[in-house]
C-alpha atoms as an extended CHARMM CRD file, in Angstrom:
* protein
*
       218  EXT
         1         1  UNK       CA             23.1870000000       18.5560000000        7.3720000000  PROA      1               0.0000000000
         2         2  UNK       CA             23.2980000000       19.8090000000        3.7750000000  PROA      2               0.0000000000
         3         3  UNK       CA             25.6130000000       21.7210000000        1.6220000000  PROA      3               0.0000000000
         4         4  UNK       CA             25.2240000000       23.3790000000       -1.5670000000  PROA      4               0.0000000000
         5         5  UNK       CA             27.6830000000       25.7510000000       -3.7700000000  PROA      5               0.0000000000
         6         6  UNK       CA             27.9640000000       29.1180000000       -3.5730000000  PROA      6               0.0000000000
         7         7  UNK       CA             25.5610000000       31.1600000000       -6.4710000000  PROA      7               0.0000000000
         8         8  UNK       CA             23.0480000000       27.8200000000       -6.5780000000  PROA      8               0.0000000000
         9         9  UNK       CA             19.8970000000       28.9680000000       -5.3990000000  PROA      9               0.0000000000
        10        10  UNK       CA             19.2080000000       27.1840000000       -2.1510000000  PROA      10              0.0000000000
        11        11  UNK       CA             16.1210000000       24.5630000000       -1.2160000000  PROA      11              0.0000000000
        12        12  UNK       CA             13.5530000000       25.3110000000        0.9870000000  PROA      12              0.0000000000
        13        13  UNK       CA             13.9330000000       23.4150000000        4.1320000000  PROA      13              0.0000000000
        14        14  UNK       CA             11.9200000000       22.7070000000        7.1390000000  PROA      14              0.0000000000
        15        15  UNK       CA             12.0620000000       23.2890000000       10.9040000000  PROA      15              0.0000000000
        16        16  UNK       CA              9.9820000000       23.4870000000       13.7590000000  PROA      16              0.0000000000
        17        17  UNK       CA              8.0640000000       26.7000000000       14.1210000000  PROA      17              0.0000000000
        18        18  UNK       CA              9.8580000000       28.6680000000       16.6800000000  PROA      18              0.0000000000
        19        19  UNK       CA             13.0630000000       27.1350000000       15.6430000000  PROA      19              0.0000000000
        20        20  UNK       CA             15.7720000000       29.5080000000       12.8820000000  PROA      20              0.0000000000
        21        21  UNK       CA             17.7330000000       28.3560000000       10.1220000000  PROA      21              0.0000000000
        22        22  UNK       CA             21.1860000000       29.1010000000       11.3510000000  PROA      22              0.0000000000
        23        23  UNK       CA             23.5630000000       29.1190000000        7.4100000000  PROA      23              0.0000000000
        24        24  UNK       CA             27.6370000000       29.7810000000        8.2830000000  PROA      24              0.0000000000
        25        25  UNK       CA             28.9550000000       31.6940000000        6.2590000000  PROA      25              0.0000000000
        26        26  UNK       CA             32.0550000000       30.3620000000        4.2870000000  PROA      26              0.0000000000
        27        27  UNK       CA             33.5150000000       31.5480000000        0.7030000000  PROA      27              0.0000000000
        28        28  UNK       CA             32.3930000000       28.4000000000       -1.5920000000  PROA      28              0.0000000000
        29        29  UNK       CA             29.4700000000       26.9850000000        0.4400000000  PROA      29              0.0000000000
        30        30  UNK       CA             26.4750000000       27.2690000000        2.2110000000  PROA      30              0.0000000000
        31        31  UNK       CA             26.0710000000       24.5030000000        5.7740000000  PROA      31              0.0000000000
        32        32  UNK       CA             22.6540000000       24.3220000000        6.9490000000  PROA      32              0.0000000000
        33        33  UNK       CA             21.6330000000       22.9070000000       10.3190000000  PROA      33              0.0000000000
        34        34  UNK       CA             19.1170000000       20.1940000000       10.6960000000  PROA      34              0.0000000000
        35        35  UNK       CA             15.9760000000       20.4940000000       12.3150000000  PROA      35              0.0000000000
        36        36  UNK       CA             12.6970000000       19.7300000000       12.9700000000  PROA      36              0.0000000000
        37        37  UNK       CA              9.6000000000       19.5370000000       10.9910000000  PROA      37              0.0000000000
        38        38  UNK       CA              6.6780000000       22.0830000000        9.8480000000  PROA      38              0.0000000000
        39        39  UNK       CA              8.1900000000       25.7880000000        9.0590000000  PROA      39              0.0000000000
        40        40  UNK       CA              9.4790000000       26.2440000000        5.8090000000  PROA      40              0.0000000000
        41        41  UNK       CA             12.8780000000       28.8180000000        5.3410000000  PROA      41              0.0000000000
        42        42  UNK       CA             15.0880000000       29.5390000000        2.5000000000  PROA      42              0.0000000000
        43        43  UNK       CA             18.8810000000       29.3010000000        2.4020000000  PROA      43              0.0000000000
        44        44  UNK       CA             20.7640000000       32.2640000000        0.7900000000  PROA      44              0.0000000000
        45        45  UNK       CA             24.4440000000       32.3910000000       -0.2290000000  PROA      45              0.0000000000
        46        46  UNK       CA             27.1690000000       34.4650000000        0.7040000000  PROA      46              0.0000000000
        47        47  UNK       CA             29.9430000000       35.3530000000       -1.5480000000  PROA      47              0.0000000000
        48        48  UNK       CA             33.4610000000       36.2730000000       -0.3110000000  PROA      48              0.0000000000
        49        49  UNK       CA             32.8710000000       39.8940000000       -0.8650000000  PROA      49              0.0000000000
        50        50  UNK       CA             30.3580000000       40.4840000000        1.4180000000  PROA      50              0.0000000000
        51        51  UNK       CA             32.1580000000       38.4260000000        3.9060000000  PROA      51              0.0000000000
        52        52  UNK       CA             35.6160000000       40.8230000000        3.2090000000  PROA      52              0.0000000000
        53        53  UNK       CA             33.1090000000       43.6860000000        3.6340000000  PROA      53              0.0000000000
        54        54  UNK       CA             31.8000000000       42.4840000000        6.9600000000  PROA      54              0.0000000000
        55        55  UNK       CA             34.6620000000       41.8230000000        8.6780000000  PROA      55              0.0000000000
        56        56  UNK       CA             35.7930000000       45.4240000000        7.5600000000  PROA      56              0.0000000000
        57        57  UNK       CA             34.5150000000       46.1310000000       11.1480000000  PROA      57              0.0000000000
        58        58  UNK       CA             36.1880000000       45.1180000000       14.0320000000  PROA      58              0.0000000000
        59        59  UNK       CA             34.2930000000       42.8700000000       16.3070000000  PROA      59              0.0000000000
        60        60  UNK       CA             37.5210000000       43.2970000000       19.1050000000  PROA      60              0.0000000000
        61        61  UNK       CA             37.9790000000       47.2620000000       18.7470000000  PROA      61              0.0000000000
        62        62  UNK       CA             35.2070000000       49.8280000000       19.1720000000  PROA      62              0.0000000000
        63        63  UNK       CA             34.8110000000       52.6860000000       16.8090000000  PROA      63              0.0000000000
        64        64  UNK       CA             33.4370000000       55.0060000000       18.8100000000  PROA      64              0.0000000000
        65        65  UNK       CA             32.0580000000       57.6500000000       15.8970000000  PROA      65              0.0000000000
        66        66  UNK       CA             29.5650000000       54.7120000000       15.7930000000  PROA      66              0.0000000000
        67        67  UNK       CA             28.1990000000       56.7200000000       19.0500000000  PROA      67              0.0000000000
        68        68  UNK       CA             29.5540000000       60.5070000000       18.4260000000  PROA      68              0.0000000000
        69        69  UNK       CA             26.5100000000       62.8320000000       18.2610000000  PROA      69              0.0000000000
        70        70  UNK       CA             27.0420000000       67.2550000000       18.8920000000  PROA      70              0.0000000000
        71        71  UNK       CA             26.4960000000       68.4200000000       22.0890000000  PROA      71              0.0000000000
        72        72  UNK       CA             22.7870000000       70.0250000000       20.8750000000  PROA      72              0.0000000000
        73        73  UNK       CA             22.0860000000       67.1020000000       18.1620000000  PROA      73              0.0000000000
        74        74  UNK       CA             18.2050000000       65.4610000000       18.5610000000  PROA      74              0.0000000000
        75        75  UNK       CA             19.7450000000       61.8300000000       18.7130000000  PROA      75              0.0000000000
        76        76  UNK       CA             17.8650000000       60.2480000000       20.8940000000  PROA      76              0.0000000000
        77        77  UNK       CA             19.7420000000       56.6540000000       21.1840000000  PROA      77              0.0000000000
        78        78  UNK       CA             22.6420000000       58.0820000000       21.1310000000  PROA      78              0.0000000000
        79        79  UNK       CA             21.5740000000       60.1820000000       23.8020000000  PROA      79              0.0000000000
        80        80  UNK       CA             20.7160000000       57.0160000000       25.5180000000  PROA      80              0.0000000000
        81        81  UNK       CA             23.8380000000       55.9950000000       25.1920000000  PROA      81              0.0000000000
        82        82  UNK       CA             25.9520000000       58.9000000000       26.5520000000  PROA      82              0.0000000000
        83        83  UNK       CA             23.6130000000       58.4060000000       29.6890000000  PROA      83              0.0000000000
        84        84  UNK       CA             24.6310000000       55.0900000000       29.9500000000  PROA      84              0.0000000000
        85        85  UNK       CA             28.2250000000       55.5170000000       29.6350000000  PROA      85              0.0000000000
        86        86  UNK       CA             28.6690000000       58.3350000000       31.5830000000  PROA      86              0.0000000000
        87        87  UNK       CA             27.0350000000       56.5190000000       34.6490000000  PROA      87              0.0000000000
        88        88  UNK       CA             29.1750000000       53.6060000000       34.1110000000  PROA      88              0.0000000000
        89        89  UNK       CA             32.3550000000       55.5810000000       34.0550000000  PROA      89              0.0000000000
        90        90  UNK       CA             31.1680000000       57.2330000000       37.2930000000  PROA      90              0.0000000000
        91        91  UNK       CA             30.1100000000       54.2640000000       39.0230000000  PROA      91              0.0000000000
        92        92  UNK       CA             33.1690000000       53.0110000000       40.5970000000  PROA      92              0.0000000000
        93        93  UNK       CA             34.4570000000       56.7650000000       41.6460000000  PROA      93              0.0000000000
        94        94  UNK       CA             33.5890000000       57.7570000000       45.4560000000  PROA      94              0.0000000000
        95        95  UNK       CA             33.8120000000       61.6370000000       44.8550000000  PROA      95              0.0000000000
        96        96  UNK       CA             31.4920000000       64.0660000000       45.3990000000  PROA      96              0.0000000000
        97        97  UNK       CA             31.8560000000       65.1250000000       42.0830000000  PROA      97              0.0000000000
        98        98  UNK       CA             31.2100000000       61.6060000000       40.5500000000  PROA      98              0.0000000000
        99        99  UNK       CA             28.6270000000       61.2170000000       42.8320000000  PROA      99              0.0000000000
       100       100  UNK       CA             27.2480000000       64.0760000000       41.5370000000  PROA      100             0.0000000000
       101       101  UNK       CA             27.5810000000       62.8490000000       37.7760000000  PROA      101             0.0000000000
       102       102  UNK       CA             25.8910000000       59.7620000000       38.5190000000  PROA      102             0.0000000000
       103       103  UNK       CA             22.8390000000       61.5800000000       39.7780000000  PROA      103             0.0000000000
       104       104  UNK       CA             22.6150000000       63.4610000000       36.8380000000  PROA      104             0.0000000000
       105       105  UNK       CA             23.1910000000       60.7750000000       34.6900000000  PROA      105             0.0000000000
       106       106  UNK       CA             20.5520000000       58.5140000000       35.9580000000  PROA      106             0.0000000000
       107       107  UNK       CA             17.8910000000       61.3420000000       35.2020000000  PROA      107             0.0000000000
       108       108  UNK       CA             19.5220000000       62.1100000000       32.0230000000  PROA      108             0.0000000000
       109       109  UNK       CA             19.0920000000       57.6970000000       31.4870000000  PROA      109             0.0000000000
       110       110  UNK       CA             15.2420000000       57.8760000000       32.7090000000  PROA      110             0.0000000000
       111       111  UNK       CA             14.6970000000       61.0780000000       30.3950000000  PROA      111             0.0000000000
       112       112  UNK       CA             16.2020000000       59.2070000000       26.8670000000  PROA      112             0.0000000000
       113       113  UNK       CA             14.3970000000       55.8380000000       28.1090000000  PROA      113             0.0000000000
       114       114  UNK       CA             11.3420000000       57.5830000000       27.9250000000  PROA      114             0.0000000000
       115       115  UNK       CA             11.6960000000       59.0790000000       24.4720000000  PROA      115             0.0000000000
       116       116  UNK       CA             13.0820000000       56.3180000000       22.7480000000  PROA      116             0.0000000000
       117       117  UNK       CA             10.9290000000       53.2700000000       24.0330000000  PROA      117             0.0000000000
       118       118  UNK       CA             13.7800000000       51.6080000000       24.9460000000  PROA      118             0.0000000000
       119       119  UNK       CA             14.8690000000       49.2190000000       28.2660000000  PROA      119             0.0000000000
       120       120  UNK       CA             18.4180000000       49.2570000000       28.1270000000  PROA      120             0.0000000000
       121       121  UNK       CA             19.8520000000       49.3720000000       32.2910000000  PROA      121             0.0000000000
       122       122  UNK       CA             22.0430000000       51.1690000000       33.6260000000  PROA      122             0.0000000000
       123       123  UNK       CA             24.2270000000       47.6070000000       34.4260000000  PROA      123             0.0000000000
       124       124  UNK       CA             24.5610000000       46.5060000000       30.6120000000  PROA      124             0.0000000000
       125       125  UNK       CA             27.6260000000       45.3200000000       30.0160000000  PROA      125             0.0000000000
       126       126  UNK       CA             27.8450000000       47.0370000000       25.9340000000  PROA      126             0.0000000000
       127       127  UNK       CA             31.0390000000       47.3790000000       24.1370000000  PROA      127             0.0000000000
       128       128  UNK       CA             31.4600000000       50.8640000000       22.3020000000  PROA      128             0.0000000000
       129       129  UNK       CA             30.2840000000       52.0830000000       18.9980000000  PROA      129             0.0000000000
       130       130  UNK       CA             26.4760000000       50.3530000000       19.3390000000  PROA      130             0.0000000000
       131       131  UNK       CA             24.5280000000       51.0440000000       16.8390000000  PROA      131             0.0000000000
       132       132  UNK       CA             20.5160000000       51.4930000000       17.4890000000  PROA      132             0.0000000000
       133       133  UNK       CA             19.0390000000       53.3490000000       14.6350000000  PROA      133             0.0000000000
       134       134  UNK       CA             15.5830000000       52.8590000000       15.6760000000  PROA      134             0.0000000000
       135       135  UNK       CA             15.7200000000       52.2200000000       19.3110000000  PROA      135             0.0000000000
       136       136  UNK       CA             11.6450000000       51.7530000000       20.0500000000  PROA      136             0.0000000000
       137       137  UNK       CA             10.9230000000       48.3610000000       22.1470000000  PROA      137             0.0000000000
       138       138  UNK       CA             14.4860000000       47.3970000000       22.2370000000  PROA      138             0.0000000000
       139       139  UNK       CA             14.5470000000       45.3150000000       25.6630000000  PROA      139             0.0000000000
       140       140  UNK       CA             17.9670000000       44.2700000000       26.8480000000  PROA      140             0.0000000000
       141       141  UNK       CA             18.3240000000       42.3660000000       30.4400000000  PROA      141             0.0000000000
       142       142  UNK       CA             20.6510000000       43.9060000000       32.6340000000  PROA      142             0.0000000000
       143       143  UNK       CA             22.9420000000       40.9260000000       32.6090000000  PROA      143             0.0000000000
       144       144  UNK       CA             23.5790000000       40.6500000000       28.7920000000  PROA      144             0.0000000000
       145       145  UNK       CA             26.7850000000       41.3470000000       27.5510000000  PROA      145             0.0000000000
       146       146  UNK       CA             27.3530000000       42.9860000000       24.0040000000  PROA      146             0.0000000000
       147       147  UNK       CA             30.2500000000       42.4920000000       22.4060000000  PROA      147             0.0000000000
       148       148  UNK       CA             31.2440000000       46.0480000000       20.2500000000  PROA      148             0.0000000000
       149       149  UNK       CA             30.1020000000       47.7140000000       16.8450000000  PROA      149             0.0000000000
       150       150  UNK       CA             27.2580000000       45.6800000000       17.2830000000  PROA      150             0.0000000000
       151       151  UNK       CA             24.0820000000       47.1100000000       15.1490000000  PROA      151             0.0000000000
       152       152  UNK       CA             20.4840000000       46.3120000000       17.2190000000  PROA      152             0.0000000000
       153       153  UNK       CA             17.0090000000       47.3410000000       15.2130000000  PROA      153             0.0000000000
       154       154  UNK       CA             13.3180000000       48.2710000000       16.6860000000  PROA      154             0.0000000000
       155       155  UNK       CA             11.9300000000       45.7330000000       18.9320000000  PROA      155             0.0000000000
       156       156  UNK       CA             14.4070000000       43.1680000000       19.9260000000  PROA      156             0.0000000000
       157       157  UNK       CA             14.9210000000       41.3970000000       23.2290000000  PROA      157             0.0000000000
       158       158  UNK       CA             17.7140000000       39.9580000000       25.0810000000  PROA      158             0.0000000000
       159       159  UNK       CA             16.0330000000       38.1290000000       27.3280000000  PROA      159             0.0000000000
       160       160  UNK       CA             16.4640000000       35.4220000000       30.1770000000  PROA      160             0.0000000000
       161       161  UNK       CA             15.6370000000       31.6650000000       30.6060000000  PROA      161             0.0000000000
       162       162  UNK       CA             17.4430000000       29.6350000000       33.6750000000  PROA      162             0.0000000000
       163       163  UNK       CA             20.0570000000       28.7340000000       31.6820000000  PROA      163             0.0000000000
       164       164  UNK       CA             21.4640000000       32.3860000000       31.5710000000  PROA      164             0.0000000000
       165       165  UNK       CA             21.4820000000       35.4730000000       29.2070000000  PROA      165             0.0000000000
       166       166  UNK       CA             22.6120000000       36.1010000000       25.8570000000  PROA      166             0.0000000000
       167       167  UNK       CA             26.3270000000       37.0930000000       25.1280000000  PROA      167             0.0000000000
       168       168  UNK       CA             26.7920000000       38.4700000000       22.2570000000  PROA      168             0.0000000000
       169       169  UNK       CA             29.9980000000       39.0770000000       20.1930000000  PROA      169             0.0000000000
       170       170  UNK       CA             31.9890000000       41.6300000000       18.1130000000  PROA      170             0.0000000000
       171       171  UNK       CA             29.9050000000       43.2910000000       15.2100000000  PROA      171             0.0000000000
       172       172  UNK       CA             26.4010000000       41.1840000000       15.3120000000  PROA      172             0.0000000000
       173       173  UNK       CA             23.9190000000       42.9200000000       13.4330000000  PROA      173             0.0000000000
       174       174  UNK       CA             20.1010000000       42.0090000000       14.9460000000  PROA      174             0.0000000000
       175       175  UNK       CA             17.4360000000       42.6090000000       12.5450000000  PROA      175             0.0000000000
       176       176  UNK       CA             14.1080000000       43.7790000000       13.8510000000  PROA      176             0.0000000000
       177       177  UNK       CA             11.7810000000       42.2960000000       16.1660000000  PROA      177             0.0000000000
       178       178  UNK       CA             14.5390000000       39.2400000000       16.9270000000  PROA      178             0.0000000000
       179       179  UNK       CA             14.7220000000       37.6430000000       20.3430000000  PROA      179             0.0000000000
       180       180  UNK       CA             17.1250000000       35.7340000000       21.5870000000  PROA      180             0.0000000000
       181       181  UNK       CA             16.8720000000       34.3170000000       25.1540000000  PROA      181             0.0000000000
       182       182  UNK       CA             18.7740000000       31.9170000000       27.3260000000  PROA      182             0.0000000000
       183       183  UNK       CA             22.3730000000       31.5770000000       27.7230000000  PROA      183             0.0000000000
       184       184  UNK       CA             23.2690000000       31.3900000000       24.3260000000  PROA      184             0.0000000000
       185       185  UNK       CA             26.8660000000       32.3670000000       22.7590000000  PROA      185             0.0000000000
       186       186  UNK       CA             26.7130000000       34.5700000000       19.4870000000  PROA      186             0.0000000000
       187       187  UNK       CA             29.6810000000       34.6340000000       17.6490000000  PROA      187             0.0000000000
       188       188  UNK       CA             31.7610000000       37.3920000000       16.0520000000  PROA      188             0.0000000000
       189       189  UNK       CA             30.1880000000       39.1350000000       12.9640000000  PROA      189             0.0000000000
       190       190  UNK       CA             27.1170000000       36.7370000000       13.1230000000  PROA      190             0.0000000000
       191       191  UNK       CA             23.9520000000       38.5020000000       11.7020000000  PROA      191             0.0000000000
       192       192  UNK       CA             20.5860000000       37.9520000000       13.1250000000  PROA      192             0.0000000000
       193       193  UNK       CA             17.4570000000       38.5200000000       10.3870000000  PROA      193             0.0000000000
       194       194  UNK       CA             14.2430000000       40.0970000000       11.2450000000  PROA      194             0.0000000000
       195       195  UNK       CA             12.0580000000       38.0920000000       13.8750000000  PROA      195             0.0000000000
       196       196  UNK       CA             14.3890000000       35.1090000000       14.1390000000  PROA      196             0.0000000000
       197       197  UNK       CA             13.9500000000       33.5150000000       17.6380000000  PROA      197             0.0000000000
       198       198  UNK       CA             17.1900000000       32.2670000000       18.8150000000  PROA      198             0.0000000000
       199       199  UNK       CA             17.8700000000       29.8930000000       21.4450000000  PROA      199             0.0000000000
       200       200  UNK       CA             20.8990000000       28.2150000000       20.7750000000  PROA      200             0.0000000000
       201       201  UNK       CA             24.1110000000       29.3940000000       20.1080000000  PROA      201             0.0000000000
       202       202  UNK       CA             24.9070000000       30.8530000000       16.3520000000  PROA      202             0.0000000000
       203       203  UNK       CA             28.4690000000       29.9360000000       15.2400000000  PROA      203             0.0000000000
       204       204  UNK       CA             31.3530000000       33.1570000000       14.0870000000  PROA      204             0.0000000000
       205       205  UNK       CA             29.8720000000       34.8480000000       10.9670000000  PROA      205             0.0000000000
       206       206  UNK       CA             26.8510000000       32.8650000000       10.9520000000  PROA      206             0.0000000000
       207       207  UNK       CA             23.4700000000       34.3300000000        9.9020000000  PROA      207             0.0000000000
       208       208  UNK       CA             20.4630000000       33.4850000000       11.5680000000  PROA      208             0.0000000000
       209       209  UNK       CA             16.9200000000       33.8660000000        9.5310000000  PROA      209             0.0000000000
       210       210  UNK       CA             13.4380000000       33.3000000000       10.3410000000  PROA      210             0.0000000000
       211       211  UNK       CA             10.6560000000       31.1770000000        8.2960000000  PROA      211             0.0000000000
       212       212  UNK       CA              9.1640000000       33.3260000000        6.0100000000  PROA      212             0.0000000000
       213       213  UNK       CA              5.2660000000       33.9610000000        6.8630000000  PROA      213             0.0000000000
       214       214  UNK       CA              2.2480000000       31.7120000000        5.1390000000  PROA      214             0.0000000000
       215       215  UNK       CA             -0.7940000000       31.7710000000        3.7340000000  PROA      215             0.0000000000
       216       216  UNK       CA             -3.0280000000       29.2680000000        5.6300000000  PROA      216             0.0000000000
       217       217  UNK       CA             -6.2420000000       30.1710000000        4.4890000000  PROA      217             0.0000000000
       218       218  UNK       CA             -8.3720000000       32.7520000000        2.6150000000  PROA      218             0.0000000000
């Protein structure tokens, strides 16, 4: 495990190529996890500004604006998303009216899945003010818990292995076309970059970056 100061630029390091380079952040350093051979990544720094910044949003209470759209508004995730809570706040209610809402609800669920791309059930367990600005191929399993004000891009999947599902904390921002699979832990205000593949557990304000892409041959 290496260090290096905050503002030096950082080595390139190697890793095995489906493993991440997983860099906490801290105020006057950069840690980087060992790994395996082959895949080459960069380190970055982060200085204590951006770190203030990020943790200007709570990862334990939900702002729910995050989610707010007008009743006639073309927002299709958060559409999605009104679906999905409404059912949810339904679900344990026995009246005919919540019956009712649950019905329409589902349809309303099926209706937004369609348009967006998305495969986000009904049985998430997603804490409020989710972000999903681009909501196409997002694949979530049913088990997964999300922690809130949690920011998800295009084409990531929370996925299963035996050991489990993902859980992931307050405020993670997942970059694009990320997976992360297995029963892995991620940690309060940890960011995941663009097609990282996580399968271990990524420490509290941690970010998470895949090896850049190659040229192997002409």
């Amino acid at each position: 495990m290496r260090s290096s100061p905050s503002g030096t630029p950082g080595d390139l390091a190697t890793c095995g190529p489906s493993e991440v380079l997983a860099i906490s952040i801290r105020q006057d350093c950069v840690i980087q996890d060992d790994c395996g051979p082959r895949a080459r990544v960069k380190i970055v720094t982060t200085n204590s500004s951006e770190i203030e910044h990020a943790k200007a949003i709570s990862a334990t209470q939900p702002d729910w604006s995050r989610e707010a759209k007008a009743l006639f508004e073309w927002a299709p995730s958060r559409s999605l998303l009104a679906a999905l809570r409404s059912y949810q706040r339904h679900s344990d209610r026995r009246g005919l009216i919540d019956g009712l809402c649950r019905r329409i609800a589902v349809i309303r669920h099926r209706f937004w899945q369609v348009v967006t791309g998305a495969d986000i059930p009904l049985s998430c367990e997603i804490g409020g003010g989710l972000l999903l600005p681009h909501p196409n191929g997002i694949v979530i399993h049913d088990d997964c818990v999300i922690g809130v004000n949690c920011l998800i891009f295009q084409q990531v999947t929370l996925g299963a292995t035996a050991s489990g599902v993902p859980t992931m904390g307050g405020h993670v921002d997942v970059g694009a076309g990320a997976k992360l699979v297995g029963g892995i832990t991620i940690g309060d205000h940890a960011r995941i970059g663009a097609n990282a593949l996580v399968l271990s557990d990524v420490p509290r304000g941690a970010t998470v970056v895949a090896a850049a892409a190659q040229m192997l041959d002409i």
